[in-house]
C-alpha positions in Angstrom: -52.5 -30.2 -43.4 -49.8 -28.5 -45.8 -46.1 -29.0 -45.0 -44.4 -25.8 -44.8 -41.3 -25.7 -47.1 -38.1 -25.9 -45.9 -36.5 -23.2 -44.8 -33.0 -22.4 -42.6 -31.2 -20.0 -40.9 -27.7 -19.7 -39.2 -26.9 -17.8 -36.0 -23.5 -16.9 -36.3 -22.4 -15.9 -32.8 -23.6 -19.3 -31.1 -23.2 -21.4 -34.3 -26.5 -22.8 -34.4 -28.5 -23.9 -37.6 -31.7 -23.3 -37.8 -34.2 -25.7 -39.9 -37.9 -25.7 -39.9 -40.2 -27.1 -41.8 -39.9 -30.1 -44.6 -36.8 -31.8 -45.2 -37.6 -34.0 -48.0 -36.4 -34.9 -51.5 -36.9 -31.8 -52.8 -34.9 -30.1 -49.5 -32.1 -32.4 -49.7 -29.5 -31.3 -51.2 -30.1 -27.6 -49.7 -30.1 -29.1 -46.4 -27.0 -31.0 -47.1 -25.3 -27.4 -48.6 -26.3 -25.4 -45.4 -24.2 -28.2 -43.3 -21.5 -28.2 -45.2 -21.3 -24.2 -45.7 -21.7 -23.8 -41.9 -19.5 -26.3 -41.0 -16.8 -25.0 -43.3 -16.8 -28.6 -45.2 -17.5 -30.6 -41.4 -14.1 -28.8 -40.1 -16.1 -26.8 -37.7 -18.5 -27.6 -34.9 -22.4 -26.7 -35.5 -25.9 -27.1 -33.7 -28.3 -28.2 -35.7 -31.9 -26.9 -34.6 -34.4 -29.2 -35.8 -37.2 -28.2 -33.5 -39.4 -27.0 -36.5 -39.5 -29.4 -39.1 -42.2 -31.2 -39.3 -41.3 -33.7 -42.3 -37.9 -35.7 -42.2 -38.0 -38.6 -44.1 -35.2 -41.3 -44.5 -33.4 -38.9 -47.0 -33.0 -36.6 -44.6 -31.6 -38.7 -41.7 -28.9 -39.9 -44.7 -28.1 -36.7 -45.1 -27.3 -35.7 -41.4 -25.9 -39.0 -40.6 -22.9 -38.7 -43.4 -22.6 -34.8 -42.2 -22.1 -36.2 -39.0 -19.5 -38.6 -39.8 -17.6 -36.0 -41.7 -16.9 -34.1 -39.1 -16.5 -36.7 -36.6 -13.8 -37.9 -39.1 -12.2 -34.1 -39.5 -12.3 -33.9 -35.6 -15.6 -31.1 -35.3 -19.0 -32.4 -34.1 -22.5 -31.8 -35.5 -24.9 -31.4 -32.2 -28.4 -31.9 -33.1 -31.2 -30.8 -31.0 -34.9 -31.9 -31.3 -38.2 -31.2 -30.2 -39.5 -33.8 -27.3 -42.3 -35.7 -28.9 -41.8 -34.6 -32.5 -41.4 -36.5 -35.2 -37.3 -35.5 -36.0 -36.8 -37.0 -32.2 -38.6 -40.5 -32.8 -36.8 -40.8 -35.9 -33.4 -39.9 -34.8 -34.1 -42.6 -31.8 -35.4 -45.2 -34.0 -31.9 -44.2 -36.3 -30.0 -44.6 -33.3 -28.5 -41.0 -33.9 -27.6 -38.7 -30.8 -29.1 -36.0 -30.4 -30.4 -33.1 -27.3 -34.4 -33.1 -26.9 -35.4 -30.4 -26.4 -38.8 -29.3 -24.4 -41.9 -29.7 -26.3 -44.0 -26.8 -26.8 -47.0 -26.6 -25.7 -49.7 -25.8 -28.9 -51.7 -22.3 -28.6 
């Protein structure tokens, strides 16, 4: 099966980012762009949605570990949200990171 690139959006009115797809090397420093730009350099709250990536390798959970230690440090927090069963929530809970599960989808 081909990983679908990654890709991100940003819902303005509830603050929420978006990402689906593969987070990986390649993805990296976009990924770690699109939370600093929507976090105003970690000075503003965020969701992060990762219910639809499917790749998120140890690069990744670098990235959104410092992101969330910036703005823990500059008093705003970085909510993440996962998918129940994926693969972003067993990583995140083998990292120890915090993060909202949310319901697993049920495959068509």
């Amino acid at each position: 099966m081909e990983e679908k690139p990654y890709a991100a959006s940003y819902d303005a009115d509830q603050h929420v980012l978006y990402v689906a797809g593969s987070v990986d090397e390649l993805a990296g420093a976009v990924f770690r762009e699109d939370l600093a730009k929507h976090t105003e350099q970690h000075t503003k709250a965020l969701v992060v949605d990762l219910s639809g990536v499917e790749f998120f390798p140890s690069l990744a959970v670098g990235v959104l570990a410092v992101a969330m230690r910036q703005s823990r440090e500059a008093g705003a927090e970085i909510e993440v949200r996962a998918r129940e069963g994926g693969i972003v929530a067993r990583v995140l809970t083998i990292c120890a990171l915090p993060y909202t599960e949310l319901p697993a989808t049920n495959p068509v």
